[in-house]
Structures are given as structure tokens and as C-alpha cells.
TORVEX-481264 format. One record per atom (N, C-alpha, C, CB): residue in one letter; residue number from 1; atom name; x, y, z. Coordinates in Angstrom, 1 decimal. Glycine has a CB too. Layout:
N
{"A",NUM,"CA",{X,Y,Z}}
...
END
This chain:
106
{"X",1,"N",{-14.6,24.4,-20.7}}
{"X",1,"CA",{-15.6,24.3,-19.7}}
{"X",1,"C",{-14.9,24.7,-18.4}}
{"X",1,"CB",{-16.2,22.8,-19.6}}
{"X",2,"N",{-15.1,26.0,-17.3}}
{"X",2,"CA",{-15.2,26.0,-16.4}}
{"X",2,"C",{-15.6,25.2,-15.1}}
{"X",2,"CB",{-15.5,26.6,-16.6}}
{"X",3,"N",{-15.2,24.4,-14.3}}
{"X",3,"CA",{-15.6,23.6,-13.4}}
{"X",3,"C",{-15.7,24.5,-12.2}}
{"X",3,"CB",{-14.8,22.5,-13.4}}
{"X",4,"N",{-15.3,25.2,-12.1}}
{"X",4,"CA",{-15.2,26.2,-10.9}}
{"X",4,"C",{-14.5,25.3,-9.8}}
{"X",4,"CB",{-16.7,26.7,-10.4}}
{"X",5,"N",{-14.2,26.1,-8.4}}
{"X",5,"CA",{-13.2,25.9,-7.4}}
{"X",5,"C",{-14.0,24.6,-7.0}}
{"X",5,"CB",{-13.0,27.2,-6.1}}
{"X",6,"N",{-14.7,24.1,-6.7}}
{"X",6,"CA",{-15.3,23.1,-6.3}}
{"X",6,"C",{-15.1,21.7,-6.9}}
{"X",6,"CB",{-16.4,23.5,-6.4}}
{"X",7,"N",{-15.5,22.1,-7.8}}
{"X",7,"CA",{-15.1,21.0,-9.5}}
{"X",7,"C",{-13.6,20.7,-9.7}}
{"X",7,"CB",{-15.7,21.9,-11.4}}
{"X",8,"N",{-12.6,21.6,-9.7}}
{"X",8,"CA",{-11.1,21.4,-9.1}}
{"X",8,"C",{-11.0,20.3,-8.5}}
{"X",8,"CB",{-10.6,22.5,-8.1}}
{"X",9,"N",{-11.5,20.8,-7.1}}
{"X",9,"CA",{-11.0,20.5,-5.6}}
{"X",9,"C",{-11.5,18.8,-5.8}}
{"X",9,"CB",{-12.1,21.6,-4.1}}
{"X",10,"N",{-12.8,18.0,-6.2}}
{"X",10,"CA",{-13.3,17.3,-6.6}}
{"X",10,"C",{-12.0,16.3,-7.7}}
{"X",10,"CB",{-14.6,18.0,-6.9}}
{"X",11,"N",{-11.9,17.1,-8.6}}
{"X",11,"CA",{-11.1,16.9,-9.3}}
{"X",11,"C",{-9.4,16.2,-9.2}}
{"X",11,"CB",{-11.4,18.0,-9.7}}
{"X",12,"N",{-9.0,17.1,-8.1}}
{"X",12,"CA",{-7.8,17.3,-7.6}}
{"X",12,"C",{-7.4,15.7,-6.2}}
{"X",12,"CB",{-7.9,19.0,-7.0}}
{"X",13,"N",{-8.9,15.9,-5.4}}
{"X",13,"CA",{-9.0,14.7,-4.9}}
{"X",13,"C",{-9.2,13.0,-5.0}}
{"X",13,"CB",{-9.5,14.9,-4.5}}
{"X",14,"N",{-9.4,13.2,-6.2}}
{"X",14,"CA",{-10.1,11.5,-7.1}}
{"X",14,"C",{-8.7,11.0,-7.2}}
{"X",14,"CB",{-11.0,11.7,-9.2}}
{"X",15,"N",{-8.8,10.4,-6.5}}
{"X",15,"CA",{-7.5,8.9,-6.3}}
{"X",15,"C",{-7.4,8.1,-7.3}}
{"X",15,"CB",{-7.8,7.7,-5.1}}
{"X",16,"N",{-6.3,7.7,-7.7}}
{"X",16,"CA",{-5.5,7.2,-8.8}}
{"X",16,"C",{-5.8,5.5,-8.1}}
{"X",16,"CB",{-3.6,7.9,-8.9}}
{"X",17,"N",{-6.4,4.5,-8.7}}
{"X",17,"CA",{-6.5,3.4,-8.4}}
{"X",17,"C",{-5.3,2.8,-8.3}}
{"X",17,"CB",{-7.4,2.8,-9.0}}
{"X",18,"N",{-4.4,3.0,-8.8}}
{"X",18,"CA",{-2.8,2.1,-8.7}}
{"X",18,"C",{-1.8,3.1,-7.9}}
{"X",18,"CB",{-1.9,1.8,-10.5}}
{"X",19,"N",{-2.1,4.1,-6.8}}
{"X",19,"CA",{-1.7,5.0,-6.0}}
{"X",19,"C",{-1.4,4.7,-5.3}}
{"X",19,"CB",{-2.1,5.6,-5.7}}
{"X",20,"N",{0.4,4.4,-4.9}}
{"X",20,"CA",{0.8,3.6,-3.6}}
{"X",20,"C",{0.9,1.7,-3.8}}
{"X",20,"CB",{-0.6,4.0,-2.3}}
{"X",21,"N",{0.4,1.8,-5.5}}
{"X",21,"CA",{0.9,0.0,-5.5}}
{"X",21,"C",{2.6,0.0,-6.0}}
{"X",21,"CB",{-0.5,-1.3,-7.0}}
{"X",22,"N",{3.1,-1.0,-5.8}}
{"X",22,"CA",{4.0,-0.9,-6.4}}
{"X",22,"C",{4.2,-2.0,-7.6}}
{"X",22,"CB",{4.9,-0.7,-5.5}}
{"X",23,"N",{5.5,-1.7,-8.5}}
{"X",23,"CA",{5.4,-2.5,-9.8}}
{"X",23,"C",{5.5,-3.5,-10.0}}
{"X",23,"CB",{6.0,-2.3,-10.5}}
{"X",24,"N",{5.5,-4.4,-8.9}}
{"X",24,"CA",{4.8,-5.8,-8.6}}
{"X",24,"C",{3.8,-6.2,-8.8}}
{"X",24,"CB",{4.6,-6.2,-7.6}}
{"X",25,"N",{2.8,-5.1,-7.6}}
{"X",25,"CA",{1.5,-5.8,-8.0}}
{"X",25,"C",{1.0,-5.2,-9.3}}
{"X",25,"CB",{0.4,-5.7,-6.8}}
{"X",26,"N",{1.4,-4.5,-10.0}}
{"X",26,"CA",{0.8,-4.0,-11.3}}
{"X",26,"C",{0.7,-5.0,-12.1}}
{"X",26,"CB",{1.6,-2.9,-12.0}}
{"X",27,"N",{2.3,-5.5,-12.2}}
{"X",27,"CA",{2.6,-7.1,-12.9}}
{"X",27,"C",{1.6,-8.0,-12.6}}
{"X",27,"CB",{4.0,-7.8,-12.4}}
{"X",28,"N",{1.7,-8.3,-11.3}}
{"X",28,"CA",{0.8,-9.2,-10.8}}
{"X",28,"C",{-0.8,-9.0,-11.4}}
{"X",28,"CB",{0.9,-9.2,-9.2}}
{"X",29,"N",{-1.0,-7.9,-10.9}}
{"X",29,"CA",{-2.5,-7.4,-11.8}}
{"X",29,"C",{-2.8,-8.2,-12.8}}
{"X",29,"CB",{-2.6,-6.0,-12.5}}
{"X",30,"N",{-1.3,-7.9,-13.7}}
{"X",30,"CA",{-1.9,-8.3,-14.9}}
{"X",30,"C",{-1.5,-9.0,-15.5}}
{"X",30,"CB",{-2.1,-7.8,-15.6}}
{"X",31,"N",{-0.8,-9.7,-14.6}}
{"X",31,"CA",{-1.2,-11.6,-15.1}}
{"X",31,"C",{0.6,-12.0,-15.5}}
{"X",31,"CB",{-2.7,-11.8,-17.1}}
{"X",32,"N",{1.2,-10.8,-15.7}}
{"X",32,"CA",{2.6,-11.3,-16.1}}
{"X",32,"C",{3.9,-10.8,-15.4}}
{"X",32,"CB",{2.8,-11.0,-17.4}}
{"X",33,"N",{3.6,-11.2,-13.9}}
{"X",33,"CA",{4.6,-10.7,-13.1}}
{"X",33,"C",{6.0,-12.1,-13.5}}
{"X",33,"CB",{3.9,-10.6,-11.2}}
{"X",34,"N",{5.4,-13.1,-13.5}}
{"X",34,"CA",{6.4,-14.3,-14.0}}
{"X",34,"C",{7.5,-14.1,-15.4}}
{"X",34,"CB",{5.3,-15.5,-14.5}}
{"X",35,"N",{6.5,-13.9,-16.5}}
{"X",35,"CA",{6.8,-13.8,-17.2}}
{"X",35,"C",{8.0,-12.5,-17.5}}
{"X",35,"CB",{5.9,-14.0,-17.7}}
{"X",36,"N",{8.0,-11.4,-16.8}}
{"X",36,"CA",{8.2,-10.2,-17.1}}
{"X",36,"C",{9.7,-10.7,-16.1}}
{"X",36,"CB",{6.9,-8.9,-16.6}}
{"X",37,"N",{9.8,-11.2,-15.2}}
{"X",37,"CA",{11.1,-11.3,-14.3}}
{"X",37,"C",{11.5,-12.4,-14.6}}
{"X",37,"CB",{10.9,-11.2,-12.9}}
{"X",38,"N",{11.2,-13.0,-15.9}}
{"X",38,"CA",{11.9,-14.2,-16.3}}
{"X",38,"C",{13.0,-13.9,-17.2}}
{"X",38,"CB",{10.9,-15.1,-16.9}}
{"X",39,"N",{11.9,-12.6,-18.1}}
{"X",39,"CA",{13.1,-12.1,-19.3}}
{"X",39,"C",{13.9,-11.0,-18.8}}
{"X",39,"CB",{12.3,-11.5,-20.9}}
{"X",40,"N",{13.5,-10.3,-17.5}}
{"X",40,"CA",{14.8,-9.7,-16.7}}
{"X",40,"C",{15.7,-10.1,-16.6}}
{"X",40,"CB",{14.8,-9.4,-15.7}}
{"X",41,"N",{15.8,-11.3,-15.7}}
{"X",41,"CA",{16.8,-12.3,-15.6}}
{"X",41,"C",{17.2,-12.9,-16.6}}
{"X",41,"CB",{16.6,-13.1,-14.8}}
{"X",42,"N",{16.4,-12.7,-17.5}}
{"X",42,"CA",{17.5,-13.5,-18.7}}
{"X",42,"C",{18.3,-12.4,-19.4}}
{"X",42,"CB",{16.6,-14.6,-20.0}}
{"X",43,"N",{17.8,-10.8,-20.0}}
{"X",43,"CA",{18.3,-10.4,-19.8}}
{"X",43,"C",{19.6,-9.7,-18.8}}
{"X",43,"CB",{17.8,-10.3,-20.0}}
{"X",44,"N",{19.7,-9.6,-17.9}}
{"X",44,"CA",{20.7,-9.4,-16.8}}
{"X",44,"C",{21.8,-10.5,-17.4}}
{"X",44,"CB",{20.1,-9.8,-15.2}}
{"X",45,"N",{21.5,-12.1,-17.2}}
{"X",45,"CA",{22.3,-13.2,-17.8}}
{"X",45,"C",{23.2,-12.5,-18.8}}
{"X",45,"CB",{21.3,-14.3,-18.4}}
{"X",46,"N",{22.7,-11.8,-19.9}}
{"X",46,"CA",{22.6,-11.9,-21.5}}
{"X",46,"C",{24.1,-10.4,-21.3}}
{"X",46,"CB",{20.3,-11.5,-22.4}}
{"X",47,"N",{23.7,-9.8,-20.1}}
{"X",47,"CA",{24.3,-8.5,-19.8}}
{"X",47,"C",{25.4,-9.0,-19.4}}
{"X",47,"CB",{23.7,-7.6,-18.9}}
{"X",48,"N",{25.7,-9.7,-18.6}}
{"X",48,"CA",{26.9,-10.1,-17.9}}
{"X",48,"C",{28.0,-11.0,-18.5}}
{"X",48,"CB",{26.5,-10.8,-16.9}}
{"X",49,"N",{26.8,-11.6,-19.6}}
{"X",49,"CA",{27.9,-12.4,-20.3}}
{"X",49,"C",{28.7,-11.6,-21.3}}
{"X",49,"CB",{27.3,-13.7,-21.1}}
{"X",50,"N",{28.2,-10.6,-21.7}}
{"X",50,"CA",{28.5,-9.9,-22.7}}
{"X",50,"C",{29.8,-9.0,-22.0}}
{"X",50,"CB",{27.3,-9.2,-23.3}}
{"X",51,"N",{29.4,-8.4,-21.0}}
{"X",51,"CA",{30.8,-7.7,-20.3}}
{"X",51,"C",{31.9,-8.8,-20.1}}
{"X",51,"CB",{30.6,-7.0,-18.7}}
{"X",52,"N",{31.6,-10.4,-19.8}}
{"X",52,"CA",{33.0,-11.3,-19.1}}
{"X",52,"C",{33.6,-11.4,-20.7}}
{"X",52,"CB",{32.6,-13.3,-18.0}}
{"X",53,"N",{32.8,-11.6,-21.8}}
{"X",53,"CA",{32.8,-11.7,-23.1}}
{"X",53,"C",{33.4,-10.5,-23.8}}
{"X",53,"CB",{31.4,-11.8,-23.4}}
{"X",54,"N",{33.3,-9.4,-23.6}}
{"X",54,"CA",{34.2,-8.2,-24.0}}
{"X",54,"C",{35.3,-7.9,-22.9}}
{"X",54,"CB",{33.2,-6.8,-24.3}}
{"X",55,"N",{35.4,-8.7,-21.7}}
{"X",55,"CA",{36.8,-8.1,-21.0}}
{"X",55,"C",{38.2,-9.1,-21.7}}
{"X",55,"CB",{36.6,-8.4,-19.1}}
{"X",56,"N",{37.6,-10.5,-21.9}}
{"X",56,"CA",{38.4,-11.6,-22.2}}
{"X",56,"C",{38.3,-11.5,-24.0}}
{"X",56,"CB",{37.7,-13.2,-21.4}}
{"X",57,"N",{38.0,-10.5,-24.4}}
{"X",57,"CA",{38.0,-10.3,-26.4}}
{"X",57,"C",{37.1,-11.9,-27.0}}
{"X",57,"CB",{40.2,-10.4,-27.2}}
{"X",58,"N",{36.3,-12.4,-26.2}}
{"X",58,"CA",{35.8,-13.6,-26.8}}
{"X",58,"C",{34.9,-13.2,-27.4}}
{"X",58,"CB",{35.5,-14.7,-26.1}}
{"X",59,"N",{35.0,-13.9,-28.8}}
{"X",59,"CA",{33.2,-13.5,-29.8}}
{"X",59,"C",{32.1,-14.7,-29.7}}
{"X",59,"CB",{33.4,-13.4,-31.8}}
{"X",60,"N",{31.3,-14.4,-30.4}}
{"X",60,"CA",{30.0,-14.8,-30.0}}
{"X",60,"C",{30.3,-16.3,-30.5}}
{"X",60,"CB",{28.6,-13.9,-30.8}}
{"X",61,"N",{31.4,-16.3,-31.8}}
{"X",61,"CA",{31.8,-17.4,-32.4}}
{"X",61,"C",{32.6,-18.5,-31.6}}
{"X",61,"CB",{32.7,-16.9,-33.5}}
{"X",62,"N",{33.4,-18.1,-31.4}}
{"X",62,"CA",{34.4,-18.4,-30.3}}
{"X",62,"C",{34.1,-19.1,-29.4}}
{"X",62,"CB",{35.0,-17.5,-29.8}}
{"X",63,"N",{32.9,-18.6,-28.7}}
{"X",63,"CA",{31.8,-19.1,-27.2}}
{"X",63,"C",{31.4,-20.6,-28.0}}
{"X",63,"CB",{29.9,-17.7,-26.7}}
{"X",64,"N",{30.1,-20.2,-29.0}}
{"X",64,"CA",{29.4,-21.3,-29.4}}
{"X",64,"C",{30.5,-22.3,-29.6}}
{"X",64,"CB",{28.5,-21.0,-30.8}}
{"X",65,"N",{31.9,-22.2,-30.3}}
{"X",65,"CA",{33.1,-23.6,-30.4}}
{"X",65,"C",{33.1,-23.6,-29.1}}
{"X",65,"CB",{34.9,-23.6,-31.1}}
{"X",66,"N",{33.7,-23.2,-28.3}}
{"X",66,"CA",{33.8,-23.7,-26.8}}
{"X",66,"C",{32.5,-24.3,-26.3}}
{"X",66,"CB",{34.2,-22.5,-25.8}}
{"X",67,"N",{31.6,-24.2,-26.9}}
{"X",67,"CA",{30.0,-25.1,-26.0}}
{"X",67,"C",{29.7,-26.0,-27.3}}
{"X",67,"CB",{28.0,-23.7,-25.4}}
{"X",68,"N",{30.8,-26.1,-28.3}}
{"X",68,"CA",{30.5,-27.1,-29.4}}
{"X",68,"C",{29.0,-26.7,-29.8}}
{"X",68,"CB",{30.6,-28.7,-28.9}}
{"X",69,"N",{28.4,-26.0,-29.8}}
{"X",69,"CA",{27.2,-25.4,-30.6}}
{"X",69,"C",{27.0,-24.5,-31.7}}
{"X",69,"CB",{26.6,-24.7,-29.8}}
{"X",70,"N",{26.2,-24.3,-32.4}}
{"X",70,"CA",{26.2,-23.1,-33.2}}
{"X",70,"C",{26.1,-22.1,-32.6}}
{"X",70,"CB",{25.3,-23.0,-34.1}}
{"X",71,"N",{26.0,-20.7,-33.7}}
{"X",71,"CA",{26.3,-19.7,-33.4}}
{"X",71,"C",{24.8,-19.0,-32.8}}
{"X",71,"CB",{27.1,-19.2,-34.5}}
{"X",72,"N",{23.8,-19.5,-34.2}}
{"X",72,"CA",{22.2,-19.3,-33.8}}
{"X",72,"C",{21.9,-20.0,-32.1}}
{"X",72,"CB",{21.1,-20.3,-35.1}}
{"X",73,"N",{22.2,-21.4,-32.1}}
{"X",73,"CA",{21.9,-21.8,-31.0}}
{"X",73,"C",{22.6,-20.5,-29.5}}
{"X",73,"CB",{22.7,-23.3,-31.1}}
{"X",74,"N",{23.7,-20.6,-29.8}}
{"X",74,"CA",{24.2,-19.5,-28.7}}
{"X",74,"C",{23.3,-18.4,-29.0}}
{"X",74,"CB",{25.9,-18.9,-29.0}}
{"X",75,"N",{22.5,-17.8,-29.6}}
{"X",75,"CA",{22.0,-16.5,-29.9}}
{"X",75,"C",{20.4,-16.7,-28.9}}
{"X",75,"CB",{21.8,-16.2,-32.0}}
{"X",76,"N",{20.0,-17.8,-29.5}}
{"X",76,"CA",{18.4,-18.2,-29.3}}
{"X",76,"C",{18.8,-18.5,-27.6}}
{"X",76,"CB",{17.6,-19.9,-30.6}}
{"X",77,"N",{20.0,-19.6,-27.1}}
{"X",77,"CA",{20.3,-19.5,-25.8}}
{"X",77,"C",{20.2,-17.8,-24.9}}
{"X",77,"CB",{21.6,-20.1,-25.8}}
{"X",78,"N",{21.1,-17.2,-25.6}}
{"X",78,"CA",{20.3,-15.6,-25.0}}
{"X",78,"C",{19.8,-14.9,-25.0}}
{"X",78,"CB",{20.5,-15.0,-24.8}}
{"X",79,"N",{18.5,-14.9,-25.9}}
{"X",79,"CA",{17.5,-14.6,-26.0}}
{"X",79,"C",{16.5,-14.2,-25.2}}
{"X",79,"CB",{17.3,-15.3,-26.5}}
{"X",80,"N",{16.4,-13.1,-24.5}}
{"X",80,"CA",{15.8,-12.9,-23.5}}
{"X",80,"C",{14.1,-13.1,-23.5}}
{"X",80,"CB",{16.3,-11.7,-23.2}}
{"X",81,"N",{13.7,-13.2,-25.0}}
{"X",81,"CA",{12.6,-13.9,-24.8}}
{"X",81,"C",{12.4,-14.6,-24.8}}
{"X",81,"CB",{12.0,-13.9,-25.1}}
{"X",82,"N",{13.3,-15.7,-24.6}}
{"X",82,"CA",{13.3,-17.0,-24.8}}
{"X",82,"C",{13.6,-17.7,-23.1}}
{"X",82,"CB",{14.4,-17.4,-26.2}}
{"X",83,"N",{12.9,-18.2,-22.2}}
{"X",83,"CA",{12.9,-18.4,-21.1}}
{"X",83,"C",{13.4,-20.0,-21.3}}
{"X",83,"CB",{11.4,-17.9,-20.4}}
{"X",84,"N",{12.5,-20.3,-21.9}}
{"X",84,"CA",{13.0,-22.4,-21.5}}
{"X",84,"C",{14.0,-22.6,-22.1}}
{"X",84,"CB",{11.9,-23.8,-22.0}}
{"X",85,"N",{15.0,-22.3,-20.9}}
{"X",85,"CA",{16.1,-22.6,-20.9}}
{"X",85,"C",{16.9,-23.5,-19.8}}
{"X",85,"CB",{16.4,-21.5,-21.0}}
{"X",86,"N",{17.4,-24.7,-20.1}}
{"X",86,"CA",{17.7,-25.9,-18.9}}
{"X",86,"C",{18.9,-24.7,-18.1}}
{"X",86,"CB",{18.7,-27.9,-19.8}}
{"X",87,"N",{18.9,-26.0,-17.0}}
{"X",87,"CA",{19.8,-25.3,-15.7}}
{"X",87,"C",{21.4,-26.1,-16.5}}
{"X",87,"CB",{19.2,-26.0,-13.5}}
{"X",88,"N",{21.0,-26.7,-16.9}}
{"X",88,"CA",{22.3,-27.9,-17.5}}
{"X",88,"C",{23.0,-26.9,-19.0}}
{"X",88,"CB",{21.2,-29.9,-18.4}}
{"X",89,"N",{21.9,-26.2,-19.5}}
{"X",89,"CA",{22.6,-25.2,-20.7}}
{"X",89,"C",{23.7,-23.9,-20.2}}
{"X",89,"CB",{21.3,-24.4,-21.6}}
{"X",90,"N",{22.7,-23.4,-19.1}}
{"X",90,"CA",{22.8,-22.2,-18.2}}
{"X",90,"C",{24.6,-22.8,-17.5}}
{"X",90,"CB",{21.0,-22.1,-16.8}}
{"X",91,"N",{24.5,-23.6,-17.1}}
{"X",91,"CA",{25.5,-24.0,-16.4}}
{"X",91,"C",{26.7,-24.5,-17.5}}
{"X",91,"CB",{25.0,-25.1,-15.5}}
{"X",92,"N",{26.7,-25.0,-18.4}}
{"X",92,"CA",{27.4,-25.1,-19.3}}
{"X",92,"C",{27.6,-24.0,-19.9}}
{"X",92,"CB",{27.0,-26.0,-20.1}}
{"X",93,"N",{27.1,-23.2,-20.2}}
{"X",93,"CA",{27.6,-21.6,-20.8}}
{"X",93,"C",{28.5,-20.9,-19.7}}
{"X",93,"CB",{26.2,-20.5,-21.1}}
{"X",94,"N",{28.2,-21.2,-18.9}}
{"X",94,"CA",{29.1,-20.5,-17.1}}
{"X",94,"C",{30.5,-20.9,-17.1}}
{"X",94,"CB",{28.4,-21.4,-15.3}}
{"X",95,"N",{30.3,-22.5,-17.6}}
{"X",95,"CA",{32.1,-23.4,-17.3}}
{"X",95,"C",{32.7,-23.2,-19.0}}
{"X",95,"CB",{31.9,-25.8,-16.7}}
{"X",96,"N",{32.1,-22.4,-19.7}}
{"X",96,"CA",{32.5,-22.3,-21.1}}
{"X",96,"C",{33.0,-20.5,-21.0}}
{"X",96,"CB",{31.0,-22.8,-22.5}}
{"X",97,"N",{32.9,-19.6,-20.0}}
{"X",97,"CA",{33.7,-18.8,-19.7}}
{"X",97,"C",{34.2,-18.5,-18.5}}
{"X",97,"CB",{33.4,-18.1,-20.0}}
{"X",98,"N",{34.6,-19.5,-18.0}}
{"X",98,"CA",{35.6,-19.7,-16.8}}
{"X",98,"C",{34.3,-19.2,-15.4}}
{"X",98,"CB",{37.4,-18.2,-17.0}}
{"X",99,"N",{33.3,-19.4,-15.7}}
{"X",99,"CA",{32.7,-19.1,-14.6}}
{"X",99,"C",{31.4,-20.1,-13.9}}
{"X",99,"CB",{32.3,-17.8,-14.9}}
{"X",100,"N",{31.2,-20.0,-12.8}}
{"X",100,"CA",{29.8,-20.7,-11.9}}
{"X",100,"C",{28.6,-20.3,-12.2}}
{"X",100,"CB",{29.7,-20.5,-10.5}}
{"X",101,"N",{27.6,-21.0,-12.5}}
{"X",101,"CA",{26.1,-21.0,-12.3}}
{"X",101,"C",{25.9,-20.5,-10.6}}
{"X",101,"CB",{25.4,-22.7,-12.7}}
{"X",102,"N",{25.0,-19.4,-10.7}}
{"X",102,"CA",{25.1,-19.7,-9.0}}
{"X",102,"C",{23.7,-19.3,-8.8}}
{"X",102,"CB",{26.2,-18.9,-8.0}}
{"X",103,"N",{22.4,-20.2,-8.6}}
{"X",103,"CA",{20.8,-19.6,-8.4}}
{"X",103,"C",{20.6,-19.6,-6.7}}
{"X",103,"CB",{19.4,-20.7,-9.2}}
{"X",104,"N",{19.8,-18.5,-6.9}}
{"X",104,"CA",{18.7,-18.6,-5.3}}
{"X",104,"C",{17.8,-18.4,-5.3}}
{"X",104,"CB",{18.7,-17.9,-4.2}}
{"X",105,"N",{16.7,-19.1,-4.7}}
{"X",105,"CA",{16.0,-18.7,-4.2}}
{"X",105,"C",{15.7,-17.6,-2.9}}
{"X",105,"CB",{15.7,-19.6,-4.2}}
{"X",106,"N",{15.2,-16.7,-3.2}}
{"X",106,"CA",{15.0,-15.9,-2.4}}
{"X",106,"C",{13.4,-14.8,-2.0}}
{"X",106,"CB",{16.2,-15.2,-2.8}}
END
């Protein structure tokens, strides 16, 4: 189908409704801005432990004995879909590789 120069121009001008939002409010839109920057951060978590975890040769095994847990437990703990997670676990995994919990609010 031909639209001709007009039908283009028409065409070419029709604004994108999410034009200029950014990927906040997209989230927000739709209902899972929470959810979505929950499993970021827990991912990120899950990232970091794994580099202090491959600089110091510690395995996944190794960790869970040092937090006296299983190995599943340590797994399901970093589980980035898995959000409900205490500040008391989070912090005990921190002092079980030589390191601080440290949150903000910001």
C-alpha cells in the first residue's frame, strides 16, 4: 500500500507513548519496579560474592561449613529470585567472608 508523502509525514510524526520515559517509570507502569530492583540487588550481592569467593579459592562448600548451613541453603540464600531474605542472614554471609554488610538508603 502506498501512503504517499503525506501518510509518511503523519506516519513519521505519531509519538511513541513511552518516548522520553525512562526505565523506571516503565517498571513503575507496570507494577514491578520493586520487585525488579530487588532481584538486581540480589543479583549484584550474588556477583560480588562470587568474585571475593574466586579471589580467596573458597567453594560454595566451604562457605555453607563456615555459616554451618547446607549447601542448598547457601544456593536458595543466593538466589536472586528469592528476595526474603533477613538482614541477619545477609550479614552473617558478609562476616563468613571476612567482610561487612553495609545498606543505604538512598
Amino acid at each position: 500500500m502506498i501512503c504517499g508523502l503525506n501518510g509518511l509525514k503523519k506516519m513519521m510524526t505519531k509519538k511513541n507513548p513511552h518516548s522520553g520515559s525512562t526505565l523506571d517509570d516503565f517498571l513503575i507502569e507496570e507494577g514491578i519496579f520493586e520487585e525488579v530492583t530487588a532481584q538486581a540487588h540480589k543479583q549484584l550481592l550474588a556477583l560480588q560474592l562470587q568474585d571475593i569467593m574466586d579471589a580467596e579459592e573458597m567453594s560454595k562448600t566451604s562457605l555453607a561449613e563456615r555459616l554451618e548451613t547446607s549447601r542448598s541453603q547457601l544456593d536458595r540464600l543466593l538466589d536472586p529470585e528469592n528476595t526474603a531474605v533477613t538482614l541477619e542472614s545477609l550479614s552473617r554471609l558478609a562476616t563468613a567472608v571476612g567482610r561487612k554488610l553495609r545498606i543505604e538508603l538512598v
